[in-house]
N, C-alpha and C positions, 0 to 999 in steps of 0.2 A: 345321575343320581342313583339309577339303579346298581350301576356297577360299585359305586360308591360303600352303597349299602351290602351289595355279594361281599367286597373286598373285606368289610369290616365284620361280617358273618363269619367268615375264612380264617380271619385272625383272634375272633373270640371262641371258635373253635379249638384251632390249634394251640392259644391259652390254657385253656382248659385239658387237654392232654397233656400238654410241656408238664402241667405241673401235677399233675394225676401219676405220669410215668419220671420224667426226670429227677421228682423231688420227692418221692412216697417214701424213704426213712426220715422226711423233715417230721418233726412232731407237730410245731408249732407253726399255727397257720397263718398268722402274718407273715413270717419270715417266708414260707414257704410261698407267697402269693407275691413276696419282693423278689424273692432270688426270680421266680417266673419270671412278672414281667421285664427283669432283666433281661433276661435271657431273650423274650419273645421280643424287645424292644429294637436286642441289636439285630437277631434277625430281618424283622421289619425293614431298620434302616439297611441293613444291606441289601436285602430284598429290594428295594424300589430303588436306591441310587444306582443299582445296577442294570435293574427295569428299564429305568427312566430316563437315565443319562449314559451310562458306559454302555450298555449294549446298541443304543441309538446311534449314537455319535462310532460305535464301531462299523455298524450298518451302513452309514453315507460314509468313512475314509477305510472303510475293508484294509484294518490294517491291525491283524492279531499279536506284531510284536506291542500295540498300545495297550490294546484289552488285557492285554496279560500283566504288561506294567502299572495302570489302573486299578485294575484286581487287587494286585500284590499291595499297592499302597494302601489301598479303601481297608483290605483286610488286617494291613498293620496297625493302621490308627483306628481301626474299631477292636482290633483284642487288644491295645494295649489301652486304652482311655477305660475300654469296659473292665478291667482287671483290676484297672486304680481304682474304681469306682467300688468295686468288689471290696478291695482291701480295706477302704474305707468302711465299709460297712461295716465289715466283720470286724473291726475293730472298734468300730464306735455303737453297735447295736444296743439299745435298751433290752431288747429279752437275746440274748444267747443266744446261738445254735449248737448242739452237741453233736459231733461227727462222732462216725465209730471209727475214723482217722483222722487224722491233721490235713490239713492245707495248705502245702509250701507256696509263694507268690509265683514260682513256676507251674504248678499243679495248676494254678488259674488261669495264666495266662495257656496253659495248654488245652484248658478245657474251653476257655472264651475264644481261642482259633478255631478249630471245629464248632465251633456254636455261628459265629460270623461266615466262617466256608457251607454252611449250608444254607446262610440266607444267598451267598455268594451263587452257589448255585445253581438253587430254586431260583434266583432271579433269571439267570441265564437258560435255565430250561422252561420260564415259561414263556419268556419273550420270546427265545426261537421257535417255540411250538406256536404261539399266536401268530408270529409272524409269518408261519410257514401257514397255516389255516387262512389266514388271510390272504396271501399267495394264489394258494388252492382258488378261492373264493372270487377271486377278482379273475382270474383264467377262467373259471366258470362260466361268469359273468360276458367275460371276452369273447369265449366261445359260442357263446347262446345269442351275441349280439353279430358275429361274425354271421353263426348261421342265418338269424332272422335278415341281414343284408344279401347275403347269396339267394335267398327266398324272393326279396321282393325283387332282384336284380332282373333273376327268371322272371315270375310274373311280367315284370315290364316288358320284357325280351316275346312273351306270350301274347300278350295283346296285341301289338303292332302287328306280327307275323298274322296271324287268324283276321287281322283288319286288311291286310294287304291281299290275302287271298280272297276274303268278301269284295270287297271295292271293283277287284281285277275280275271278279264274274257279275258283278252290279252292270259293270260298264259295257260288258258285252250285251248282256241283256236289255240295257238300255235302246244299246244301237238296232236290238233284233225285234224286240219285243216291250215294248214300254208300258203294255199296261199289265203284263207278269212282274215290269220292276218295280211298280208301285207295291203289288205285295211284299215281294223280296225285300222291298225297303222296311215295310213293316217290321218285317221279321229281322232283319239285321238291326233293327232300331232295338228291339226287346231283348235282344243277345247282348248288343253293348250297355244295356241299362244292366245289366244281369251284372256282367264283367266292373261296370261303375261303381257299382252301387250294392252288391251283392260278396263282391269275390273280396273283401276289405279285411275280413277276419281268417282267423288260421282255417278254423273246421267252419265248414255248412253243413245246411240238413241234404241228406243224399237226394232226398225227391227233388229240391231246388236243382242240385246239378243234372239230375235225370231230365227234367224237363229243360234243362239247357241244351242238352243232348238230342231231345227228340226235334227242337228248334233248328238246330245247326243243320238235323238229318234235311228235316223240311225244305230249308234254306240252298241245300246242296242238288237234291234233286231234283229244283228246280231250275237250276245251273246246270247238273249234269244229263240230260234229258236221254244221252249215250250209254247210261249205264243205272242197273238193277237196284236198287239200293233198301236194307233191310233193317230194322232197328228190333229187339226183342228184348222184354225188359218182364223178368218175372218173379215172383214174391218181392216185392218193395216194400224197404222196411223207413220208412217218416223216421224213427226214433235215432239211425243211426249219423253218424256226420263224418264226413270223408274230406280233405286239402279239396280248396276249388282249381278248376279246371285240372283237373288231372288226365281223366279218360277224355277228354278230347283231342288231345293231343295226337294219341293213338288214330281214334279219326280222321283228322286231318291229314295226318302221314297217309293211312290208306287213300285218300279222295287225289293226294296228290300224285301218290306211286299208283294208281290203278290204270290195266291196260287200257289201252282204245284200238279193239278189237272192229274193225269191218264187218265178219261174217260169223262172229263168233261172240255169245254174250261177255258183258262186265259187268262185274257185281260187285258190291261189299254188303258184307253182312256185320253184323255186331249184335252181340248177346250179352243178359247181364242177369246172374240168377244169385239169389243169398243163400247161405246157408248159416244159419245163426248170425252170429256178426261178421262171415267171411263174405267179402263179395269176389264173384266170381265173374270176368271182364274176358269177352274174346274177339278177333275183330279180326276177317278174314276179305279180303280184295284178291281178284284175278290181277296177275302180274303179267308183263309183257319180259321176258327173260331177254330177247333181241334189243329192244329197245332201248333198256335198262341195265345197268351193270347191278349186280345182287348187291355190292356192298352200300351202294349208294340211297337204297329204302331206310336205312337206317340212320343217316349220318347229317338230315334235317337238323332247323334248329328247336322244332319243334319234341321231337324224340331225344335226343341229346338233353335238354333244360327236364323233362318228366324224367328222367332218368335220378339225374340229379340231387330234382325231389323227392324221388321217391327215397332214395339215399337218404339225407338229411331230415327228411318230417318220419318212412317207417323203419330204416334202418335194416331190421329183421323181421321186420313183422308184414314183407310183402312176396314174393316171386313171379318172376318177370320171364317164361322164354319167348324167342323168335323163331321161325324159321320159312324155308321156301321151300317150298317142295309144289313138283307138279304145278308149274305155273299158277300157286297160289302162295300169299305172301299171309303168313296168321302170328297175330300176338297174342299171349295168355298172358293175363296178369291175376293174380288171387291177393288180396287184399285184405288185412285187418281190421276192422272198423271198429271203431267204440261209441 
């Protein structure tokens, strides 16, 4: 209905100028409001049989030797019906029209081809233009539906892996220590309620995923009883909201790549300071270079899937480097928050 109502807006507009500009030496205002809506009439109908039917039916058999032969005919038999139409008028009119020339029946039929070629094609320019928006709009749509699937793909790809490395130091601790794995149960129980029941929407509040973070740290150092482990977390801002599980990731990879030095400390550290709505994410672990091939810290499927996201959800609104140096493995991330 609304569109109903624009279309019929559009064509009482354009009435009203057809005959303000095309007919202003008419003196006489009926005649002047007849020849109009003639005029607007055969527009009209060429306008929408070409809308409606010839560009449509062009669209499903993509075949512009038809469109053009369709065209041709729609435009013959609407300037030639509308000319007779015409001559009739002018012939049988109760009040006169006074030209400051004549009107040969070719003069009409010349002026009613150009009147129907432009309903001809306003049809055809606005169907391609709607159609081409519509186009647009559904790739849009494709694209946004694509991304939200590559999203939840990762996520899913994220759980299991952070479940497999929990379970795989549960079990140790079990066999070594059973009443430390009663806590750890705790605690891996409030991590997967977090991930259940928490991680469901795009953004969360930062403090949510910050205390997911200091949980994980808890959870690990008691796993890892071989190495240092350091979490710092400074001005925290509640109001801002960041993609879940993100800087875990980062984590994880360090807990995994971290040395296991005999004589010598292992540590990871991770910081996390804001600066306005920048958050500012660092996460350094002692590396064993012998043990380890360098390219292999990186190539988890944990860092791989955050990578991804960070692509897809900040695009440019993040920076990410790596590097190794001196048997320390550090990630920077700076992050845009809203």
């Amino acid at each position: 209905m609304r569109k109903f109502f624009l279309h019929f807006f559009f064509w009482i507009v354009f009435f009203l100028m057809w005959s303000r500009i095309m007919y202003f030496y008419v003196n006489n205002i009926p005649n002047r409001i007849y020849f109009s809506a003639l005029d607007v009439s055969l527009v009209v109908v060429a306008f929408y049989v070409i809308y409606l039917y010839i560009m449509p039916y062009y669209f499903k058999r993509k075949s512009i030797g038809r469109l053009i032969l369709l065209s041709v005919i729609l435009i013959t038999l609407l300037t030639v019906t509308d000319a007779w139409i015409m001559g009739v008028f002018l012939h049988h009119a109760l009040m006169p029209i006074h030209f400051d020339f004549s009107w040969t029946y070719a003069d009409m039929q010349y002026n009613r081809f150009f009147i129907v070629l432009l309903g001809v094609l306003g049809g055809c320019f606005v169907k391609l233009a709607l159609d081409r928006l519509e186009v647009r709009r559904k790739m849009e749509i494709m694209g946004k539906e694509k991304s939200q699937a590559e999203l939840t793909y990762l996520k899913a790809q994220i759980n299991p892996h952070f479940l497999f490395n929990s379970l795989n130091g549960l079990y140790t601790q079990l066999e070594f220590s059973p009443e430390d794995a009663k806590g750890t149960l705790v605690a891996l129980a409030d991590l997967l309620r977090y991930q259940l029941y928490e991680c469901n929407a795009d953004f969360i509040s930062i403090e949510k995923e910050l205390a997911y973070l200091e949980n994980y740290f808890k959870l690990q150092s008691i796993r890892n009883d071989n190495c240092k482990t350091i979490l710092l977390i400074e001005g925290n801002n509640e109001d801002l909201l960041i993609a879940p599980l993100l800087l875990i990731s980062f984590v994880e990879n360090a807990f995994k790549y971290v040395s296991d030095y005999s004589e010598q400390e292992n540590s990871i550290k991770a910081g996390i300071t804001f600066v306005n709505n920048d958050l500012n994410f660092y996460c350094v672990n002692t590396f064993d270079v012998k043990s380890q091939q360098p390219g292999d810290v990186n190539k988890g499927i944990g860092l791989v899937n955050v990578k991804k996201r960070l692509e897809l959800i900040y695009r440019d609104k993040f920076n990410l480097k790596e590097e190794i140096n001196n048997g320390l493995y550090q990630v920077t991330l700076t992050l845009k928050l809203k």
